[in-house]
N, C-alpha and C positions, 0 to 999 in steps of 0.2 A: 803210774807214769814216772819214768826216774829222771834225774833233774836235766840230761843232757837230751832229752826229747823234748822236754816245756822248754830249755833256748831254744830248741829249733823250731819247736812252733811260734816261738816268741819272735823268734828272726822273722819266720814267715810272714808272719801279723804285720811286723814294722817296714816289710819288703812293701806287702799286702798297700799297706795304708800310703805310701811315698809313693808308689806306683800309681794312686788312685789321685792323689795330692797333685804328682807330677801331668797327670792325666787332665785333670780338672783345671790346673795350672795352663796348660797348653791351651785347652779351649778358652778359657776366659783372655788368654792374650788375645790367641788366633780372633775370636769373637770382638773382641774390645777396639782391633784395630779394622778389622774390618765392617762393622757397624757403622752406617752412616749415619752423623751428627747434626744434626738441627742446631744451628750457632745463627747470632746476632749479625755477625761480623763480614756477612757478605758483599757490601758495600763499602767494605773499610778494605786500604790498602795495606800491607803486612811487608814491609820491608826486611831484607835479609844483605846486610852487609858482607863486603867481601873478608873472608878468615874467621864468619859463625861458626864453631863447633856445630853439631849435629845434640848436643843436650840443649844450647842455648836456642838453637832453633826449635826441637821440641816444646821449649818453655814459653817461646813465644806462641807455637800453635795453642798451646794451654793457654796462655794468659787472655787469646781469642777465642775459647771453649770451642776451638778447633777439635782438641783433644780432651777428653775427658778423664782419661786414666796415662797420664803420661809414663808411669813406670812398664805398662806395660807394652806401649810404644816401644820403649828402649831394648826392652827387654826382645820384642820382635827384630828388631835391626839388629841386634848382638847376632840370635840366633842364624838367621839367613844372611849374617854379614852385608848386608848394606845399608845404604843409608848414608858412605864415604863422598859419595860424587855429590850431595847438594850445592845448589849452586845459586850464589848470589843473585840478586836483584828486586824487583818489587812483582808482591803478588795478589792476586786477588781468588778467595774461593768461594764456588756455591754454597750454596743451602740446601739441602744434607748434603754432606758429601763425608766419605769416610777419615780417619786420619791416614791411612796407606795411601789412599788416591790423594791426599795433599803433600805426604810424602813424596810420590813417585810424578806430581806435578812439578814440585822442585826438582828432581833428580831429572826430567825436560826442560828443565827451562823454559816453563811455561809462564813469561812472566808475561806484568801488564800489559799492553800496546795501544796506543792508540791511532787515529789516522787522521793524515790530513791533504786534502786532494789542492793542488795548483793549477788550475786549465791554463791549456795555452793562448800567451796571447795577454796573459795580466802584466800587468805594467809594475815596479815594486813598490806602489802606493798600495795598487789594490791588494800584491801580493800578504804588504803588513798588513792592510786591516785584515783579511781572512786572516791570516794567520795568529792576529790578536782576539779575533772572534770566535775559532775553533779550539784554539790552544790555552787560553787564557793564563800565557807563560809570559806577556809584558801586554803592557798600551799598542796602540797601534803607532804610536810617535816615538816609541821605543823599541820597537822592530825598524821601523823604519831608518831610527838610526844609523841602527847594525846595517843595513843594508846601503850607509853614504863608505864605507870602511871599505876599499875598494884592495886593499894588500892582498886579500886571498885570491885575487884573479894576476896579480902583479906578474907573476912567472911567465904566463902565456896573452895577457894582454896589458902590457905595461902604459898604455896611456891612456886606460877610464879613469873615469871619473867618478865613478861609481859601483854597486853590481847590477843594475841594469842590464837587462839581457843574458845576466850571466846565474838568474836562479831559477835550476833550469824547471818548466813543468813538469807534475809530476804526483806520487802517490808519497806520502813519507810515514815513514812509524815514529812515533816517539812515545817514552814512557812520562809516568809523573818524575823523574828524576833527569829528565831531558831539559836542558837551558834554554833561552832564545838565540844564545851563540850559536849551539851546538844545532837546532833545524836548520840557521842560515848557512851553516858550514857543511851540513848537509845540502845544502841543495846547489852551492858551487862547487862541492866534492861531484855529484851527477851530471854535473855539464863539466866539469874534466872528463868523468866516464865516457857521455856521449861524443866530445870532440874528441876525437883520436890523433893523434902524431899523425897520421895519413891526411886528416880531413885539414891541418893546420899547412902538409906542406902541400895538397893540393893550391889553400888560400893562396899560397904564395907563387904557384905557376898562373895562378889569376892575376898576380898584381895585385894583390889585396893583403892587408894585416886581418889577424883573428879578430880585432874589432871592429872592422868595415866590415866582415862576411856576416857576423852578429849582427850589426845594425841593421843589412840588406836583408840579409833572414827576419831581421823583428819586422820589417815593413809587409814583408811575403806573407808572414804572421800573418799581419792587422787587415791585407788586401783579398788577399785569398780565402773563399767560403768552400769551395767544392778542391779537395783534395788534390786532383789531376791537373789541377789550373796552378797550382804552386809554379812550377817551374815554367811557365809560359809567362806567368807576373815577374819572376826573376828577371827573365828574357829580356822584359820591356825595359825592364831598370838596369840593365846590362847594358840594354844598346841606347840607350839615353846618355847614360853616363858615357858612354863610346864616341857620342857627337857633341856631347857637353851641355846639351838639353839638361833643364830643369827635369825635378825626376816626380813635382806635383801632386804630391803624394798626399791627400786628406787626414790619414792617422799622424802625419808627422807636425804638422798645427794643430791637429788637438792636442796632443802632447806638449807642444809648446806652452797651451794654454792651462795642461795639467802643472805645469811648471809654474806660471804666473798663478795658480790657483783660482783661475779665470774661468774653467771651463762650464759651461751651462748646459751640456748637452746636446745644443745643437750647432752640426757641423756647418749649417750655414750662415752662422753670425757673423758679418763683415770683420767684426774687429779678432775674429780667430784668422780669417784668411788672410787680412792685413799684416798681423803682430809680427811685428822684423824680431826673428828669432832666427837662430843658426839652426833651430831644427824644422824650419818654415820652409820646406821642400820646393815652394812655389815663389819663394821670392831670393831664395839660397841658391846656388847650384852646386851640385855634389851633395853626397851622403852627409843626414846629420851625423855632427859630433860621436853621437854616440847611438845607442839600442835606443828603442821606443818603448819595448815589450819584451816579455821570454818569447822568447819563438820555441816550437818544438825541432823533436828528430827531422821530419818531414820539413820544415820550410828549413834548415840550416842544408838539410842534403840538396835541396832547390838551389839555395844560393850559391852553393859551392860546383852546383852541374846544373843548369839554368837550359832551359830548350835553345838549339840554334833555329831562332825565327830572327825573321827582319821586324816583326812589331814593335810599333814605339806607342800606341795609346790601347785603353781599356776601357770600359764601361758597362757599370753591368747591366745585365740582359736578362727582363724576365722578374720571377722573383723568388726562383730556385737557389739567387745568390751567384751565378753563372754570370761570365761576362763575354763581352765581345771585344776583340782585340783585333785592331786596324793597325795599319802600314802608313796610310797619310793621313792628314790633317782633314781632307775632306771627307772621307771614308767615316773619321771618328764625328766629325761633328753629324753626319747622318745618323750614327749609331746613336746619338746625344739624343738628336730630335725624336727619333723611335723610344729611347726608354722616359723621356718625360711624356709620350702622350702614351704609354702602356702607365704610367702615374698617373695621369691625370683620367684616364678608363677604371684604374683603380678606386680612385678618389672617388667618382661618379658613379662606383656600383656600391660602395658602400655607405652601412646603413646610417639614416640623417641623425639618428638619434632623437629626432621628434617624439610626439605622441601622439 
């Protein structure tokens, strides 16, 4: 064999073997990123600031045995050129999961979230403490604070006093990197959303500021059980205030009493329905001061288009939460007499508790 045949088999050989190398190479990447990784760190959150290179975040999946072969991560993302788009925030991954699928979780923006529900109808007491309860982002006297800071509503209701009424109900996400400023701001940014420029200049062919349509809405809130009765209760408090009637509203002296930090739960404690308070519906005339409650979508679209009936009183009827609503005075005191003795048939069928 003369010597220019052994190069060429020699070449072959060393083709041979870099072919097999490069071969072997591919799969151990291929393999390596996509093998799913049994890590500690599923319960741990993994933050990604904003302007990480795409190495420094590979080091931190390592440094979480996210990844176990980091070079061959790299070495993948070179190859199929991506890996460019990750993107900021806080993340959380299962147990196994590959290093591609935490890759390509970043490259989603699949970051943490969590939830926190507002019903309607919470007052911003109860609002802080849930939200010091589910969030555990301050004290409940430190949410509560936030919510005496009354500037974020200033633009479109310039004389609260508070945000009262104005955080609106509702679903919210927040991450671990989320403030207690930033949910309260979330949730007066939502009630900008839901009151629209139209609902605000309706307010005003009503004769009304955006903080009377709020407060009326918070009492439609707190009066109203069955959905369809919203704008019939509006009604009542329309044509009340229209004759200058007291507008007697039960939720608006609890609230007074939530104020004095008095309230004991039951709404027929004399000294609740006594307490001379401006937001004492029954010794005040006119809308209190301010909200009582969030009202939702539904009772602000109520107060701002309220049924045309001539009713002035309510009472409910029954125990579906449904009321009855009267025209005069003697009509409602019948309706009175009817729902205290369906009370007292209540009373009288349920069980003594003996033994």
């Amino acid at each position: 064999m003369n010597r220019s045949h052994k190069l060429r088999n020699l070449l072959l050989f060393v083709i041979l073997i870099c072919t097999v190398g490069a071969l072997s190479g591919a799969y151990w990447v291929r393999r390596s990123v996509r093998q799913p990784v049994v890590h500690n760190s599923a319960d741990r959150i993994i933050s990604i600031e904003q302007g990480t290179g795409t190495q420094a975040i590979i080091a931190r999946l390592a440094d979480a045995g996210i990844v176990r072969h980091p070079l061959a991560l790299k070495v993948y993302l070179k190859l199929t050129n991506s890996g460019a788009a990750l993107k900021a925030g806080d993340y959380r991954f299962s147990s196994p999961i590959s290093p591609l699928q935490a890759i390509e979780k970043i490259e989603r923006a699949e970051v943490v979230l969590e939830r926190v529900t507002i019903p309607e109808g919470f007052n911003r007491f109860e609002i802080a403490q849930t939200l010091a309860a589910k969030t555990g982002k301050a004290t409940e006297e430190e949410f509560l604070k936030l919510t005496e800071d009354q500037t974020a509503i200033e633009n479109i209701a310039p004389t609260v006093r508070d945000l009262e009424g104005y955080l609106f109900p509702d679903t919210y996400n927040y991450s671990p990197k989320t403030t207690p400023e930033e949910l309260v701001t979330a949730m007066v940014t939502r009630f900008e959303e839901v009151f629209t420029p139209e609902w605000a200049t309706r307010a005003s062919q009503l004769g009304l500021t955006v903080n009377q349509v709020v407060t009326l809405a918070s009492m439609v809130e707190e009066e109203a059980r069955v959905p369809e009765e919203r704008p019939l209760v509006a009604s009542v408090f329309m044509n009340r205030l229209a004759l200058g009637m007291p507008l007697a509203s039960d939720p608006t002296f609890i609230y007074a009493a939530v104020l004095a930090h008095d309230y004991d739960g039951n709404p027929n404690q004399p000294r609740h329905r006594t307490r001379l308070s401006p937001y004492n519906t029954y010794l005040v005339p006119g809308l209190p001061p301010g909200p009582i409650s969030s009202p939702g979508r539904a009772s602000l679209e109520a107060a701002l288009y309220p049924a045309s009936t001539d009713y002035l009183y309510f009472v409910v009827n029954g125990t579906s939460g449904r009321h009855k609503f009267s025209r005069t005075a003697a009509e409602h005191d019948a309706a009175v007499i009817e729902y205290r003795r369906q009370q007292r048939e209540l009373r009288d069928r349920a069980p003594s508790g003996g033994n």
